[in-house]
Each structure stands twice: as C-alpha cells, then as structure tokens.
C-alpha positions, 0 to 999 in steps of 0.5 A: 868364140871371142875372149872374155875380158879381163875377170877380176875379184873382189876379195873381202875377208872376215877375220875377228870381231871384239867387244861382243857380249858372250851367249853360248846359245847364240851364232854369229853370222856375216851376210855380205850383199854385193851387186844383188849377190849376197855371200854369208860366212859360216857360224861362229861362237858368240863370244867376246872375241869370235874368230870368222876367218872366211874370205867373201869373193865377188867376180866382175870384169874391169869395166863392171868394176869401173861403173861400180866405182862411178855409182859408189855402190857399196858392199854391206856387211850385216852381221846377224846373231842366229839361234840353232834351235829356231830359223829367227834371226836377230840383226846386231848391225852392219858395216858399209865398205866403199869400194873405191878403197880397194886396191891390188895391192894387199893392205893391213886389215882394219877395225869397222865398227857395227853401225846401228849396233844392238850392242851400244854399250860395248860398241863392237867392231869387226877385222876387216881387210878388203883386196883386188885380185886377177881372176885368169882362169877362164871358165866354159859357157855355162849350160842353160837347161830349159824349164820344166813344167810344173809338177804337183805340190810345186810352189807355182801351184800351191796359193801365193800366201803359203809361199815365201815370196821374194825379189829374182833379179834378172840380169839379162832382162833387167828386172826383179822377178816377183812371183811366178814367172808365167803369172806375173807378167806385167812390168812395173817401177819402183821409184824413190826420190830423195828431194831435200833436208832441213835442220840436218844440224840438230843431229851432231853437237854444236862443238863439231865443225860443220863444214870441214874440207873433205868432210861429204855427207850423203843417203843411202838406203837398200832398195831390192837388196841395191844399195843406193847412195846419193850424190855427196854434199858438204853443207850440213847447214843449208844442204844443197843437192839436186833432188835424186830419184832411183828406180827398180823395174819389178816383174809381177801381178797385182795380187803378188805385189801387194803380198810382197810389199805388205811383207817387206819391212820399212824402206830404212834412209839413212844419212852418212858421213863416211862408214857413219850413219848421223841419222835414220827414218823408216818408210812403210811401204805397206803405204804403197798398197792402201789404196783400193785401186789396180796397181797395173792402171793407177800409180801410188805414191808416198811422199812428205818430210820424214824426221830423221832420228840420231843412233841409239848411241848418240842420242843421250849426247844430244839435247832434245829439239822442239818438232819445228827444229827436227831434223827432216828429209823428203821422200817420195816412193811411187809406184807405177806401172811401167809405160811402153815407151819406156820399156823400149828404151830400157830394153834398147839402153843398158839392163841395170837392175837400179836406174837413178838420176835427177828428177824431171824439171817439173817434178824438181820444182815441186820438191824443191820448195822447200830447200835453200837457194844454191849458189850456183843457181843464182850465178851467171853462165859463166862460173864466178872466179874464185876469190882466192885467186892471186892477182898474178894468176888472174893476170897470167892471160895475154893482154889480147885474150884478156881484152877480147874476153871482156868485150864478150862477157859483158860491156863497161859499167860505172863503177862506186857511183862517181862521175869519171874525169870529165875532159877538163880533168884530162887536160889539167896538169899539176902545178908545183904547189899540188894546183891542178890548172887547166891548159889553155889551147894555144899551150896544147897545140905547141906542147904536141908531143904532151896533148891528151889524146882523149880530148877530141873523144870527150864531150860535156854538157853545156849545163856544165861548170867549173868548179875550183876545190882548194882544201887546205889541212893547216894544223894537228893538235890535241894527239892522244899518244904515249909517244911523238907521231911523224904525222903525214896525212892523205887523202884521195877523192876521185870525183876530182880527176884525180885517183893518185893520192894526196898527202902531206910533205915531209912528215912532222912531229906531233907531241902532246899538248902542242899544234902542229902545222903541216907543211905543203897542205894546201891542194886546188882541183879544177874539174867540170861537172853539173851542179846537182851531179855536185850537190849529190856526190857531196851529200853521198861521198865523204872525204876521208882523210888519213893520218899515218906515221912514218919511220925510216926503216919500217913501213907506214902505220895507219892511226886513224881516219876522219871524215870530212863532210863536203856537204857542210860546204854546200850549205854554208854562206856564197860570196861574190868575187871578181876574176882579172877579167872581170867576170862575176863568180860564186864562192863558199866556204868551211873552216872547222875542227874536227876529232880524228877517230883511231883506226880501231873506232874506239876513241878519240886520237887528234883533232884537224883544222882544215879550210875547204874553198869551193869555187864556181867560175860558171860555164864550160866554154868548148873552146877552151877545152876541146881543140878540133880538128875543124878549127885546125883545117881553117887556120891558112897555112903561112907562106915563106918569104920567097913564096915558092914553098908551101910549108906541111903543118905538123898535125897534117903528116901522116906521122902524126896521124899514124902517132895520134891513131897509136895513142888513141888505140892505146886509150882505147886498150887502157880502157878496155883493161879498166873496164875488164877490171872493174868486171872482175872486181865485181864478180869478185865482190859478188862471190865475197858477197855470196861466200859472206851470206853462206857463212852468215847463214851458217852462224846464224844456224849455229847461234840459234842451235846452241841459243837453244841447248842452252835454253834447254839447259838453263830449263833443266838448270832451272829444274834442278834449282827448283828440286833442290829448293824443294828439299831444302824446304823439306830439310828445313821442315823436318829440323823446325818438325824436330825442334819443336819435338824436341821443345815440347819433350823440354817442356814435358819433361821439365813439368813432370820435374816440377809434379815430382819435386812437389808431390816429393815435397808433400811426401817428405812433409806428410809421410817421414817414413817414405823419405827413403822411397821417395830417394830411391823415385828420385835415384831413378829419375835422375837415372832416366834424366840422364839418359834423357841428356844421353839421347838429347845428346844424340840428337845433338849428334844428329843435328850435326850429321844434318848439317854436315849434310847440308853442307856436302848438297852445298857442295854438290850444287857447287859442283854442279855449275863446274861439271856440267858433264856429272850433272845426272850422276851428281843428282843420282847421288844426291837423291840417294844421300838425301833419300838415305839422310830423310829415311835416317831422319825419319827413322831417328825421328819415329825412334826418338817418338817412340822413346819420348811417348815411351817414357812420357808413359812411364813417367806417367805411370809412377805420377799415376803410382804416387798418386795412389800412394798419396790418396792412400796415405791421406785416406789412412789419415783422415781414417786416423784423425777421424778415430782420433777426434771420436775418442777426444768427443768421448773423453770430453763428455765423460768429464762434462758428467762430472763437472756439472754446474750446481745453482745452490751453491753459486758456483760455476762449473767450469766447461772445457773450451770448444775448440777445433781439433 
C-alpha cells in the first residue's frame, strides 16, 4: 500500500462580524463553498456584534492546492439570516477570500466587508483569519458499501416534481449528478462563455484612476456551486481579454434537467476589483429550456450583451447613463449534449468537475467583434521592446550577436525620408572655412592611408548633378529679452552629407535694439543628387536653425527656432556664371529676414538675415569621383634607372589589400549597426506610437464620461434653476395677491371713514341729542382703526419674515453652486422652508381674509344700524313737520274767518301772505 502524499488544511476561522442590525427573531448563519464542499457554522444571535467563533477547515494534498492556486478558485463565504420558525432563509451577502493569500504561517485576522450587502446602510463586515496547516495523520481507506435497492416510498420512486432536485458532484467520474442515477443517464455540458465588455468605465466615478499599476479586474460567477473566475485585465476603458469559456459536465435526462434549470435561480456574472464586486447582471437559465425541442439531439444557447448594474451602495454616487453608454458584457450559456469523442478524451484527461479555457478560432471571431483591437495582435512575432528601456541596457549585447540578430529580423530600410550621402559626399573633406570641397583623384590616390574605402561600393546616376549650397547667417537683430543673449546658432540638414551640426563660432552678445553679425556664418556644401529628389527634399524638409545661449559654467539654453524654407530658393530667379575653366552653370538665390519664434511657440524672440546660394555645376562626371580598380591595373608600373628592378606599387601588396578588406568589413559592420538602430528605433517609435493611441483613447473615454456627468449635472442644474424660478414667481404672486388685498382694505376702510364721518356729521346737524351716541361710534371706531393699524402692523412684520425668506433661498442658491455635494439635502430644506413659509402665508393670508370680511361686516352692520337711526329720525320728523304745518293751516284759517274783506265800507281786509313753511 503506497503513501499518501503530503494532506494539508485549509483552516478559515469565522470569529465576529460588526455593524449588524439587531432582530431577536433572526440567526445568523456563515456558509463557506470550497472546491464543491460547502461547510456552515452554527447559528448565532443577530445582533450588532455576533460572536461566530467557528473554524471551517478543507483537506487537500499540495499539489490539488497548487492547481487551485493556478485556477484561482476562490473560497465564498455567504452569510445568511435564518428564521427558527421556518426552513426560509435570507441572504445578507457574501465575502470572496482568494486563496493564494493564505500562508503557513499564522496572520492577524482581518475586517472583509459583506459584498452585495442587504444592509447597505450600515455596511457590515466579518473577522476573518485564513491559515494553512499540515495534516499527519493518515486515515485508512474508507470503505464503499454498495447500493442497495430501491425500496417503497424511496425518492427514486416517488414522481420528480415532488423532490428537491440538486447537483452530486462526482469526483471519480468527473461529472454532476442530476437525478437518479439508473434514470439519468445521458452526459451533457454546460458551457459559459464571457466574450467581451464595453463601457466598463461608467461603473466607477470619473475622479478614480483607472489604469493604476497593481489595479486587476476580472468575472466571477458560480457556476454548479464552482466558483469560476476569469483571466485578469488592467484596462477598464478599452478591456482586452481573451474570450473564456467554462464548462460543467452534467449527468441526467431531458425531463430532470429541464426541472432543475426551471428551479435555479439566475446565473449572477459579476465584475471585481479585488474582494469588490463593480458590477453584476443576471442571466435566467429558464432561457435554456424555452424551446420545445430534445435536449439529448439539440443544443441551446443564450448569448447577447447584458447591462451590468453597479451595488446598491454605489449606485446613488453615480450619475445615470444614457442606454448607449451602458456598461454591458457578452455571455453566451449553451447547452448541449456531450459528443463521444469528447467523452473519451475526458474520460482519458483529468476529472475536473469545471473545465475552462479559450474559445475555438471560429467561435472567437464571432464574439470578438465587438471588442477593441489589442495591441498585442497587431504586433509583429516578436514582441516590441519596451520604450523605457536605457540605451545602455539595449546595448549590453555583444556587437556580434547585435548584428546577426538584425540581419535576422529584418533588412535595412530608409529612414526620415532623405537621401543618404551619396559618393561625392563621402569623399568631401572640410576645409577650414566649414566648405566642404571634393577630393580630386590624383589628391586620393597619394593621401592612401586617408581614402574613403566606401567609394568603389557607391554608384550614381548618370542624371545626377553637383550641387554647391553655401548658407550665410549674417546678423540678429530686434531680440525680445530682459537680458543680453551670448548667441550661437545651429543647424544640421542631412540631405547635405553631413549629420554633424553647424553652428556658429564664438558665441556673440546680443542687446536690445542693436544687430549683431555673427562671426564664421558662412557654410558651403557639395553633394551629388537628381534634380526632382532636390526639388521634393526642398518642398518637404525645412532647415531648421536654432538659437542657443551659452554660459560658461551652465549648459546651452535653447531660445528659439526658425525654419528656413528652402523652397523659396528654388523658385527664385536663376543666373548665369562661368567656372575658371570656362563652363557654363546655373545659379539661384535668396536673401531675407525672417522672426525667430521662442522655443515655447508663443511669440516673437529676434529676427534673421540669412543668404542662401545654391549652385548647379551640371553632370557628375565618374571619373572625378570614383577611382577604380581597372584604371589602376592599366597604369605600366615605371622602371628604375638600372632596369634590373621592377618596383611593387602600394595598392598591389597583400598588406594593403588585407588593410583595404578591413575597412571595407568595417564599413560594412557600421552599416549593419545603423541599420540595427534605425530598427530599434522604429519599433520604439512604433510602440511610443501604440502606447500614445491607448492612452489617447483613454482620455477620449474620460472627457466624454465626464462631458456627460456634467451634461446631467448642468441638466439638473438647469432643473433646479427652473423650480426655483418658479417659486420665486409663486412668492411674488402671493406678495402682488397680498398688496392688493391689503390696498382694497385701504380703500375699504378709508371709504367706510369717510360714510361714518358724513352720516356723523348729519347726525351732529339733525339730531343734538345723539351727539354723545355718536362720540361713544366714533370712540369705537378709532378702537377698531387702531387695531386695524395693529394688524397692518402685523402684516408689515410678515412682509419682513417674507423677505427674510427670501433672502435665506438667495442664499441657499448661493450655497448650492459652492457644495455641489449638499445639493439634494439644500433642496430638501428648501421646499420644507418654502413649503412651511407658503402654508405660513396662506394661513396668515386666510386669517388676514377672515378678519377683513369679519370687520367689513361688522362695520357694515353699524352703517346698516346708523342708517336705521337716520331713516327713523327723519321719519319721526317729517311726522313732526307734518303735525306742525296741520296746526299752522288750522290757526291760519281761524284767523281768515275773522278778517274778512267788507265792500261797503271800502276797505280791505288784509290776508296773511302765503308762504312755504
């Protein structure tokens, strides 16, 4: 019997959790799901602090432990509140421990906190400590007793729907059991793939960096009671990550299967940062069963891009999204029955009851559409170099390996689009004025130890020219600077042959409002190139000329640039000259001023007087360039005096040639390392040109996020502006609704003063005897006049508390633009305030009514009263008048009886005169 390899065990201990809501009816329970096995601790009090205390342990040899590592399977920790009353049970949250974090050696215990908590405002936690420790006891072989058969009443018998189905995992055979085992019997795969993501972004706040280093995001979800997670990334904004697909092998029937897929609930994909879950989407697998059709001939699938919806507790930080900006992730969920060629090579392979790897090439394509180019795929085979690496480190290789790698990977290409020395730049020496003058032929065959070895392996055109460029820089003038420049300028322009700069020399001091000439300016170059290779360098390529200022004991400070358009000199006016031997050229050329622009490209720095000749002295001629060997070989060696000696010309010994395959090696070699540069340059410029796109793209994404938070904010911004618009109209509705109350009780008043005044007046002239009555009216009318004046002072007093009012929304929306944060708590206040100022308003408003119709119909009353007096009194005395007059008539006709008018005696009798009474 051979040992068993070294067991081990995977201790989690459960010690306390914190901030629980207290329920005296509810437990708590700890699930913990490992490797298929799920442990439980034992139920606790819920309360603000429970006290778990329970160790959770899990026995597995080393190397199961390394593959689990490899796999990352997590360990869950689900936490559950349970009623003692009732078999129902109510998830609170869960907890992801990774378990490549846990060690053999004992660590100090840590807070996790519940994720997808029901609980979210009190956000709770658990006391977790995780250890690894050796298992030497060695247990016997566990016996295996066989199946016994099925008896009456036993669940094989009773009808499927009755029982509770659920997933056996099989260890030996390498599959979940579904059912009974001599019903079901056919094989079947269960297959998640997690294709891509788009718009991962939306779930976090704009103000988190994205892309930190060490930041990994990755899915997980549990499939079968596995925890399955996917491969990490790093970019949230453009995820790029091989599509991965897990698959679960099931053992059951039609019939079981679609009874226990129409009781699972929905397949929960979350996205994680750590032990946080960013985002979640549900994926019904009732989908999986809609279909009519025999599981055990047809495959069905579920695929399309579901919206993944931040945690409860993050959701009120974030701003809502229009649909096309939702974050989404593809899924597909198949399933299908198991094919037997497949079978075999499970059966021969390793039994894991979750298999998982990349998707075949053909399914790949298909999901992978909608993801973002990776930049991996659009490199070559070979990886591109890091463009961080040191020149010293790229260059650590021998010189030998360097070369022959490069004559591997890829031969020489051009480089910046210019034309490289040509053979009469290679022969060209400088004079001491700068010229650079061609050597003659006779001057390079006696200069042998100083001839350009690269001469016989150049060949030019015979359309070619010779060109002379001469550039003269002559004066500075017009500088822009608080302070005197030691002005040098430079320039390097490597169509010329020439890659070494030019500059100026010594350095001269340049004031304000002065011109400088600048000494040793003058420059002449003699190359050999085709006339339109000319004329499109010129147009394409500037010269650029810089200006520096040197200081003794500090390096070179660049000021400013110019560029010189070569082009100008092309298009100007061409003149003839004669060269000593009497040959006819062409020659053009350009004089101007031009600014010097400052190295930042904001203004103005000097301004440059430059001339710039360029020379065209026709045909190359070979001769006077190339010197070949054929030449050489048909010179007669000369004889000596005597005859008797034939002397060895220098170029024929083998030393020379031996010299002369040396340098020509050597050439060669230097242009094997340029050319290995140029390479490495491009690829670095190429992967400074990818790294630039990713992070562009990622600004991009940034600037549209927050271009539409702040859309959405300036939308509720615009919203709250409106509201409160609105209430101002509505306060000044009410004031302009009060004044107006308040002028038509003025104006009622005032005209129920002026009745009272006049029927006083009456009284006071008609009826002497009621003036005392009439006082005491007009006591009480003042009585009520001032308490009119009260109340109008109280409505004085609440035109103060209006405008107070108004001045504390002023500033509240004051407040509002400077803590964006107290927005929703500002406007809750608010509309309390104004909700409790407008009841206030209204309130006083109806009271201030009701005493004004009160009082308008009191004073009514006592207009209607005086009235009644009034009428009465005049009543009473035309009553008297009346009586009066009767009497008046009465005695006025006794006394016309008496004084009757007698004729006879002529004399008249005189009569009372008739007059109104």
């Amino acid at each position: 019997m051979t040992s068993k390899p070294e067991q081990l065990l995977i201790v989690v201990s459960v010690l306390e959790g914190r901030q629980f809501p207290r329920s005296p009816q509810l437990a708590l329970v700890v699930e913990a799901r490992f490797d298929g096995e799920t442990l439980a601790t034992d139920p606790v009090e819920h309360k603000e602090q429970p006290q778990f205390c329970t160790e959770l342990a899990w026995e597995l040899d080393r190397r199961t432990l390394h593959q689990h590592r490899l796999q990352r399977t997590p360990i869950k920790l689900q936490c559950y509140a349970v009623d003692s009353g009732s078999p129902a049970r109510e998830s609170v949250g869960y907890v992801i421990l990774d378990l490549r974090s846990v060690r053999e050696v004992k660590q100090a215990p840590k807070w996790h906190p519940l994720l997808s908590s029901k609980y979210t405002k009190l956000k709770p936690a658990l006391l977790i400590s995780m250890i690894l420790e050796n298992d030497s006891k060695h247990t016997a072989e566990p016996f295996k007793a066989k199946k016994a058969p099925p008896r009456a009443g036993s669940p094989a018998l009773v009808p499927l729907e009755a029982a509770k189905l659920g997933a056996v995992l099989n260890e030996e055979e390498g599959f979940h059991q579904i059912g009974p085992e001599d019903l079901c019997t056919d094989i079947f795969v269960l297959s998640v793939t997690v294709a891509f993501a788009t718009k991962l972004e939306q779930l976090i706040s704009s103000s988190t960096k994205l892309s930190s280093e060490g930041s990994e995001f990755f899915f997980y979800y549990t499939l079968l009671g596995n925890d399955v997670t996917s491969e990490p990334f790093q970019n949230l904004i453009s995820p790029n990550f091989e599509p991965e697909r897990a698959s679960v092998r099931v053992r059951s029937s039609d019939r079981v299967l679609r009874l226990f897929l129409s009781q699972q609930p929905c397949l929960q994909i979350h996205l994680c940062c750590g032990n946080q879950s960013l985002g979640s989407t549900d994926v019904s697998l009732a989908g999986l069963i809609k279909s009519s059709a025999d599981l055990t001939k047809h495959s069905t699938t579920i695929e399309g891009a579901f919206i993944l919806q931040p945690p409860n507790r993050v959701k009120p930080h974030l701003q809502s999204v229009p649909p096309d900006l939702q974050p989404t992730v593809g899924i597909s969920v198949t399933l299908r029955v198991e094919d037997i060629s497949n079978q075999l090579d499970i059966e021969n392979g390793p039994k894991t009851p979750v298999k998982k790897g990349p998707v075949p090439a053909g399914r790949r394509e298909e999901h992978r559409v909608p993801m973002s180019p990776s930049p991996a795929s659009k490199s070559p085979d070979r990886p591109l170099p890091s463009p961080a690496a040191s020149p010293e480190r790229q260059h650590s290789e021998s010189e030998a390996e360097s070369l022959s790698s490069d004559i591997r990977q890829a031969p020489p290409t051009a480089h910046d689009g210019q034309a490289p020395p040509t053979a009469l730049d290679r022969q060209a020496t400088p004079t001491s004025h700068g010229k650079y003058v061609p050597v003659a032929p006779d001057e390079a065959d006696a200069a042998d130890s100083s001839v350009s070895v690269s001469a016989p392996k150049v060949s030019i055109p015979a359309s070619a020219h010779h060109y002379c460029f001469s550039l003269d820089l002559r004066s500075v003038r017009d500088l822009r600077t608080s302070f005197p420049v030691n002005c040098i300028l430079r320039y390097a322009y490597q169509f010329f042959g020439s890659a070494a700069p030019i500059m100026t020399s010594p350095a001269v001091e340049v004031k304000k409002n002065t011109e400088v000439f600048l000494p040793q300016s003058y420059c002449a170059f003699d190359f050999a190139a085709l006339p339109n290779q000319l004329q499109d360098t010129f147009l394409r390529v500037p010269l650029l000329v810089e200006m520096w200022h040197r200081e003794p004991i500090s390096p070179d400070v660049l000021l400013g640039s110019v560029s010189i358009q070569l082009s100008r000199l092309l298009s100007s006016e061409k003149t003839r000259f004669l060269d000593p031997s009497g040959r006819q050229h062409w020659r053009q050329s350009c004089s101007e001023r031009i600014p010097i622009i400052k190295a930042d490209g904001s203004e103005k720095l000097a301004e440059l007087c430059y001339v710039s000749v360029l020379e065209d002295l026709g045909f190359v001629k070979a001769q006077e360039i190339l010197v070949s060997e054929s030449s050489q070989a048909a010179v007669a060696p000369p004889q000596g005096h005597g005859g008797s000696e034939t002397l060895t010309r220098p170029r024929e010994t083998l030393e020379y040639k031996a010299a002369l395959e040396l340098e020509m090696w050597k050439e060669m070699q230097e242009d094997l390392f340029d050319d290995q540069l140029k390479q490495k340059e491009l690829s670095h410029m190429q992967a400074l040109a990818e790294e630039w796109r990713r992070r562009d793209q990622q600004r991009e994404a940034l600037i549209k996020k927050k271009e539409m938070e702040y859309g959405l904010l300036e939308e509720q911004l615009q919203k709250t502006l409106s509201d409160l618009e609105k209430r101002e109209k509505a306060l000044a509705h009410a004031e302009t609704e009060t004044q107006r109350l308040q002028r038509e009780m003025r104006a009622e008043h005032e005209f129920s003063m002026r009745e009272l005044q006049d029927s006083g007046r009456r009284l006071r002239e008609d009826c002497a005897h009621q003036v005392e009555l009439e006082r005491s009216k007009v006591r009480q009318l003042e009585d009520q006049l001032a308490r009119q004046r009260q109340q109008e002072m109280e409505y004085g007093l609440l035109e103060e508390q209006l405008q107070k009012t108004l001045s504390d929304l002023e500033k509240r929306e004051k407040a509002l633009a400077h803590a964006e944060t107290e927005t929703q708590r500002l406007q809750r206040e608010m509309r309390a305030e104004h909700e409790f100022s407008m009841r206030e308003l209204q309130d006083s408003g109806r009271r201030l009514r009701e005493d004004c119709a009160h009082q308008v119909e009191l004073e009514r009353s006592k207009v209607r009263q005086l009235e009644d007096q009034l009428a009465r009194q005049r009543q009473q005395d035309s009553s008297r008048k009346r009586k009066r007059t009767a009497n008046q008539t009465k005695r006025h006709k006794k006394s016309l009886g008496q004084e009757a008018y007698t004729p006879n005696t002529g004399h008249r009798v005189s009569r009372p005169a008739r007059g109104r009474v």
